[in-house]
C-alpha positions in Angstrom: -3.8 -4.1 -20.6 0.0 -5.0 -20.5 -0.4 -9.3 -22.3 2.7 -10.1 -19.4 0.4 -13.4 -17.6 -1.5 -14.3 -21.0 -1.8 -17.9 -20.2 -2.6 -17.7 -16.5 -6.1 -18.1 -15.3 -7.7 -16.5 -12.0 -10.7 -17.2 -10.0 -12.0 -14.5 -8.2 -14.0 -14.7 -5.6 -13.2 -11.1 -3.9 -15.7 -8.4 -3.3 -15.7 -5.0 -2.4 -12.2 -3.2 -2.5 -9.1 -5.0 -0.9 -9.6 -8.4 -3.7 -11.0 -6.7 -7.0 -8.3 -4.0 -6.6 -5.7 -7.1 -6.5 -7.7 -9.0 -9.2 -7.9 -6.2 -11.5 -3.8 -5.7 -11.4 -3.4 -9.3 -12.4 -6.2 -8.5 -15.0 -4.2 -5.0 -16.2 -1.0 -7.5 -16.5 -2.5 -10.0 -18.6 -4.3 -12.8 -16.6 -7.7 -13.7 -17.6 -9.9 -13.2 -14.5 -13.1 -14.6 -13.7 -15.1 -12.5 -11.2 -17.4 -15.4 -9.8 -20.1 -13.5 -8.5 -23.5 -14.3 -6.5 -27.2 -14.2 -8.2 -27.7 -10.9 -7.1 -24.0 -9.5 -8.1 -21.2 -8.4 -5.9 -21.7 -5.2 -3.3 -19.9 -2.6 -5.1 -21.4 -3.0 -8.3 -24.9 -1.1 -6.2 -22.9 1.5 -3.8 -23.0 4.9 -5.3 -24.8 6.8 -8.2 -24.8 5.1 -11.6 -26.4 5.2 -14.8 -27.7 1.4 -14.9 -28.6 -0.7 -12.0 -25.6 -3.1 -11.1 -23.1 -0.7 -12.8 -21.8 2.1 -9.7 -18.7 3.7 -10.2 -17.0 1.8 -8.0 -17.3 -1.7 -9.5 -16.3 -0.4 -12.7 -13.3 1.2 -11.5 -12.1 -2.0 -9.7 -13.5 -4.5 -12.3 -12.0 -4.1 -15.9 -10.3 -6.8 -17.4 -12.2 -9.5 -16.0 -14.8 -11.8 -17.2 -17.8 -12.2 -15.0 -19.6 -15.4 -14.2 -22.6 -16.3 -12.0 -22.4 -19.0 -9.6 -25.2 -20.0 -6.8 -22.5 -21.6 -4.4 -25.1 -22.1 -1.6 -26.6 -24.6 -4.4 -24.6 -28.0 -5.3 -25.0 -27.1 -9.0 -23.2 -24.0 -8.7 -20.4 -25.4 -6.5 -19.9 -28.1 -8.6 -19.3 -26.0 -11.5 -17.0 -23.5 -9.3 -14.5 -27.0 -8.6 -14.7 -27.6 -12.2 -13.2 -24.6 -13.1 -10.7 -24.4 -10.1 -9.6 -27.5 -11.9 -8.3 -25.8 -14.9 -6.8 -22.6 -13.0 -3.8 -21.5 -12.0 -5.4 -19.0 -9.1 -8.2 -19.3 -6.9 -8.2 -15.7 -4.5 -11.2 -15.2 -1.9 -11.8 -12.6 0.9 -14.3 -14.5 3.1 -13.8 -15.3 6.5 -12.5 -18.9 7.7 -15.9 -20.1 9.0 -17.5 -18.9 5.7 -14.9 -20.8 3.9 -15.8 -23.7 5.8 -19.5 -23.9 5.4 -19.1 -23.5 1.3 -16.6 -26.4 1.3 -14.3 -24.3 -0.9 -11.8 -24.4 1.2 -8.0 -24.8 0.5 -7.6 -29.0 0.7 -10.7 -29.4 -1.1 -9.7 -27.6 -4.5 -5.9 -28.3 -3.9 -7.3 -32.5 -3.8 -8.7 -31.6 -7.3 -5.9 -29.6 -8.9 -2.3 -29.9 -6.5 -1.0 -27.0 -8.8 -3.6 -24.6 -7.7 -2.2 -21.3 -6.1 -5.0 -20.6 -3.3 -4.9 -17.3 -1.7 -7.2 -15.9 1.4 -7.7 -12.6 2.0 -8.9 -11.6 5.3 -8.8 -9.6 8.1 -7.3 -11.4 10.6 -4.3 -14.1 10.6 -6.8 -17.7 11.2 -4.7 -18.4 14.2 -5.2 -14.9 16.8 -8.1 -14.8 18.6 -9.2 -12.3 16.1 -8.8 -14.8 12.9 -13.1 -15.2 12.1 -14.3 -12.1 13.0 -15.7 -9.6 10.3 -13.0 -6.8 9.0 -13.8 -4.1 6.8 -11.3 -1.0 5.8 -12.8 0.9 8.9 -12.2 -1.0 11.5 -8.7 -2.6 10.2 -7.6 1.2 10.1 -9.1 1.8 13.9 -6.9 -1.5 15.0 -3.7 -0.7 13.2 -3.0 2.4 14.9 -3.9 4.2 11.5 -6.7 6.4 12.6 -4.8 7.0 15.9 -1.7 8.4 14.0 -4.1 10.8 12.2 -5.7 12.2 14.8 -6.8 16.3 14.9 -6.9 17.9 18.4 -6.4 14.5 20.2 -9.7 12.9 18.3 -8.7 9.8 15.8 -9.4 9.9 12.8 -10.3 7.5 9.4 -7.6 8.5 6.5 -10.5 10.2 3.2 -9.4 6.6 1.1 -9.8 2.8 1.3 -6.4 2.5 2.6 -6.1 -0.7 4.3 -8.0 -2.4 1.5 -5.5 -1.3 -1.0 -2.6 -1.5 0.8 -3.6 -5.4 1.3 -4.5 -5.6 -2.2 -0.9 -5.0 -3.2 0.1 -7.5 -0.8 -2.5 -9.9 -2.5 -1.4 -9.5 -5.9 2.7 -9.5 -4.8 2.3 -12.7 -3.2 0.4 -14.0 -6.3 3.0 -13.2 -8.5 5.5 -14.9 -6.5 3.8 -18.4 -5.8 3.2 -18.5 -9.6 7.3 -17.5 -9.8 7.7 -20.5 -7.5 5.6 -23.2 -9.4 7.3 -22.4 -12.6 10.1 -24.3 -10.4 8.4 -27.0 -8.7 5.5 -27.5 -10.2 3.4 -27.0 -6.6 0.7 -24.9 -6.1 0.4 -23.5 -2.5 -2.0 -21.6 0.4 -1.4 -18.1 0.8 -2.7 -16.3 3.5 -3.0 -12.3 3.2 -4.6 -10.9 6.8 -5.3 -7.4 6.3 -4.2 -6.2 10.1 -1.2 -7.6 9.6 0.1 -6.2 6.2 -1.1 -2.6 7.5 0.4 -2.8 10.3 3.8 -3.9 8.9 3.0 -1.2 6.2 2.9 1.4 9.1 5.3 0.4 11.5 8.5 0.3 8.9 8.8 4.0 10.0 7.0 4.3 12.9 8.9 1.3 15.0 11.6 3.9 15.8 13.7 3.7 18.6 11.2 0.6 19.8 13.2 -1.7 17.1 16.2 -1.9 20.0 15.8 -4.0 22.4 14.8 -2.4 25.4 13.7 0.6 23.2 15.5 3.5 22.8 11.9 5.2 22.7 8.7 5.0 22.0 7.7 3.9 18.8 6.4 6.6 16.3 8.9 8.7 13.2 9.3 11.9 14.9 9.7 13.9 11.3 6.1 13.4 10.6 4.7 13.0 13.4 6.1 16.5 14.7 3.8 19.7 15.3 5.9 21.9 12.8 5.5 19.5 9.5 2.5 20.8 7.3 1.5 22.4 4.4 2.4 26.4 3.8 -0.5 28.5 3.1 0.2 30.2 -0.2 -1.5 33.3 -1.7 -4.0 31.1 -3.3 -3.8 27.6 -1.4 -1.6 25.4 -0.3 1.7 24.4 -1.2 4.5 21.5 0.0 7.9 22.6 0.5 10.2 20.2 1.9 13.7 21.1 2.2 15.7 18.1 3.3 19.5 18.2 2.7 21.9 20.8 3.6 21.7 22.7 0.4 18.6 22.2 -0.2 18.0 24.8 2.6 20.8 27.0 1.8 19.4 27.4 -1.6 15.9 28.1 -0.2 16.9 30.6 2.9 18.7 32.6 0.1 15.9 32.6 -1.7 13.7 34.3 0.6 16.1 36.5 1.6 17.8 34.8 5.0 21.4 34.8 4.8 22.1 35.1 8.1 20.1 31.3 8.4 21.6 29.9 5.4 25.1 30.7 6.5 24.5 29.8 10.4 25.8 26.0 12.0 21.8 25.5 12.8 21.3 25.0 9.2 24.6 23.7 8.2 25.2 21.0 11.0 22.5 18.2 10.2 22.1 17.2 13.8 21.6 21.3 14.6 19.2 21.7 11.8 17.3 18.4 13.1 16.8 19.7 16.5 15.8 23.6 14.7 13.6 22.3 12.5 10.3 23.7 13.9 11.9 27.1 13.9 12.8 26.1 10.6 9.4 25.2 9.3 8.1 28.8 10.7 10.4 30.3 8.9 8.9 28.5 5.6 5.3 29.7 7.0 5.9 33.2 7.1 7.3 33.4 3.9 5.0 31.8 1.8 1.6 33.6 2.0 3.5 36.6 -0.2 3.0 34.4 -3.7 0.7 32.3 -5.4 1.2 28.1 -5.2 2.3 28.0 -9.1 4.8 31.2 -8.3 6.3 29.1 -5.5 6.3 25.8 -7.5 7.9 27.7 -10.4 10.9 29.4 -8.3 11.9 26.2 -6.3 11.6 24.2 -9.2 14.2 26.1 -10.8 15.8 25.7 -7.6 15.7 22.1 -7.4 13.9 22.3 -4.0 11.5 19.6 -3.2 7.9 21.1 -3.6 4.1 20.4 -5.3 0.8 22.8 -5.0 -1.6 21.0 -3.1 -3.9 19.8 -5.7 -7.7 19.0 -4.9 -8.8 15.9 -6.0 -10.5 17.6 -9.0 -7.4 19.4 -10.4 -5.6 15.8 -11.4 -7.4 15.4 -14.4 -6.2 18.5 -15.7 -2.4 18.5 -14.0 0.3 18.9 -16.2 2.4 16.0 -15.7 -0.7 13.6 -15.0 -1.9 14.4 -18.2 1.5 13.8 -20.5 1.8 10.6 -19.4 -1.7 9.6 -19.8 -2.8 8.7 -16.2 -6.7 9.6 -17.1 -7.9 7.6 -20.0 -11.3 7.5 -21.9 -12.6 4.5 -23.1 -16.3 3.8 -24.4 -17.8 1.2 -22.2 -20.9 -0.6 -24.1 -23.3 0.1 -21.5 -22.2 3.0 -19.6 -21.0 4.8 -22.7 -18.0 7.1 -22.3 -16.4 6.6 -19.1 -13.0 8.3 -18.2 -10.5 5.5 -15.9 -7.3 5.5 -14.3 -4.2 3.7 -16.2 -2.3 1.0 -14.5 1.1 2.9 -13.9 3.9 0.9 -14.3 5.5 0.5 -17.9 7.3 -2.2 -19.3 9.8 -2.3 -21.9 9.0 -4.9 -25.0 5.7 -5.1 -23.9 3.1 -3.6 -26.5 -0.3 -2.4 -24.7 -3.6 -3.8 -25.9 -6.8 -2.4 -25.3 -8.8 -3.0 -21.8 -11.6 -4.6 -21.4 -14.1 -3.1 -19.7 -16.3 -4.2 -16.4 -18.6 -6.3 -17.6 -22.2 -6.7 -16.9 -23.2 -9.1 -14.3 -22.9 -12.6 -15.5 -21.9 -11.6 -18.8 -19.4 -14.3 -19.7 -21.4 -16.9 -17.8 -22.1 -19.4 -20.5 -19.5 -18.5 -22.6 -16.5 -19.1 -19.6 -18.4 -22.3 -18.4 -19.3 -23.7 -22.0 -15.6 -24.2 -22.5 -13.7 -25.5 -19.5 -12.9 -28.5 -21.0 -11.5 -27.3 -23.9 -8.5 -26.1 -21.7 
């Protein structure tokens, strides 16, 4: 944990991925975060195999550095006690759907009538004004409407991406737009409604590239980046895998058709005009093909390396824990949960200068900190 938003209090009413990944950044920066969960405990904390009941792999790796309370909101008692605390915080953050919203009374005039400095944020799908703004939205079908799955289709079949994308990808919207309404009511003192729809923020995470020649008005082409969407762009079969090789400037090639042996390329106007080598470059990326399947991934890595050529092996998902570079900068760390016992977990990533880290705390058990968080309110 990196003590940056010591001080700053956040009520979390997020499950699954696209909130608790959000939550848990705030939590990694310092904010004290209280997961306010149901009687029977949020749905991630029983997806998956785990060691305890409550306690799957998933909740704990989007859950440290919060506190968790439990709250019946469907009863007045445990409503009451969520306004209380809304009260005395600085960020109240839910993924529920408007009419869900609605039905619990929690929504944003009635906590912001209690407490005008409250930063209320609403994660959901859909924007609440398209005809699509109350319907249910889960990663799957937010990557089927965003084009995602189209744009990584396989012999003309869409396809989802292997990872929680469009949760994450809205999650970092979440937590950026946090940080700046708090920025904002150092200023004026206001609190504020934020609304994060996750369509929309993959969408505008997609299309930066992939509007194209569709920016002009009328379009120059269809939209779509032609670099990576083009047949030719893929990873080179090595002796023993796969590696990326990705020469991209002028020299970059040079060096690399030298390397292999290809003077006659390096030293031709297809490689040396840009606008040549752009309309070449499939004939360029079969010339990478044919070459590489002579040496291993770490021979390659090693040569163009020294060459200053852009290239990685392609690493399996179980390799990164023991990867080179992963592990001198201590991206896999190993802390002892009091549960779960030893459990490995990924750091947050970003440093910060003057900013000495303290220990995490871990994902706690379900309601864990309810009496403790809800026996002190007023002493804030």
């Amino acid at each position: 944990m990196i003590p940056l938003l010591t001080g700053t209090r956040i009520l979390d009413l997020t499950t699954v991925v696209l909130g608790p990944y959000a939550t848990q950044m705030l939590g990694d920066l310092g904010a004290e975060v209280i997961k306010i969960e149901p009687p029977e405990g949020e749905i991630c904390r029983h997806v998956g195999h785990a060691k305890h009941p409550d306690m799957a792999p998933l909740y704990l790796n989007l859950n440290r550095n919060k506190k968790s309370v439990v709250l019946d909101l469907k009863q007045e008692q445990g409503r009451a006690a969520l306004f209380d605390l809304a009260e005395r915080s600085d960020v109240f953050v839910h993924n529920m759907r408007p009419s869900a919203v609605e039905r619990l009374g929690v929504g944003y005039e009635a906590l912001a009538a209690r407490n005008p400095r409250l930063i209320y944020c609403a994660a959901w799908g859909f924007g609440a004004d398209g005809p699509y703004g109350d319907l249910p939205a889960y990663d799957d079908v937010v990557q089927a409407a965003s084009g995602l799955a189209a744009l990584n289709q396989a012999d003309g079949v869409p396809r989802y991406m292997p990872t929680i994308l469009a949760d994450k990808v809205t999650g970092l919207f979440v937590a950026n737009t946090i940080l700046a309404a708090l920025m904002r009511r150092e200023r004026t003192g206001q609190g504020q409604f934020i609304e994060v729809p996750m369509l929309e923020c993959l969408v505008s995470f997609i299309m930066t590239e992939h509007l194209a020649g569709a920016t002009y008005e009328p379009p120059l082409t269809k939209p779509g980046y032609e670099r990576v969407l083009g047949s030719g762009r893929r990873l080179f079969k090595a002796k023993d895998g796969y590696i990326a090789i990705l020469p991209y400037m002028t020299a970059h090639w040079v060096r690399f058709l030298k390397h292999i042996g290809r003077h006659d390329l390096a030293e031709s106007p297809t490689v040396l005009d840009t606008q040549k080598r752009s309309h070449a470059v499939e004939m360029l990326y079969g010339v990478i093909a044919a070459a590489t399947p002579a040496k291993t991934r770490e021979q390659w890595f090693a040569e163009l390396k020294a060459l200053e050529i852009p290239c990685m092996p392609v690493n399996g998902i179980d390799e990164l824990f023991d990867n080179e570079h992963l592990r001198a900068v201590g991206t896999f760390r190993t802390i002892e949960h009091p549960t779960e016992g030893r459990l490995r977990s990924v750091a947050f990533p970003a440093r910060f200068s003057g900013a000495a880290e303290v220990p995490d705390r871990p994902a706690p058990s379900l309601g864990q900190d309810t009496d403790d968080v809800l026996g002190r309110t007023r002493s804030r």
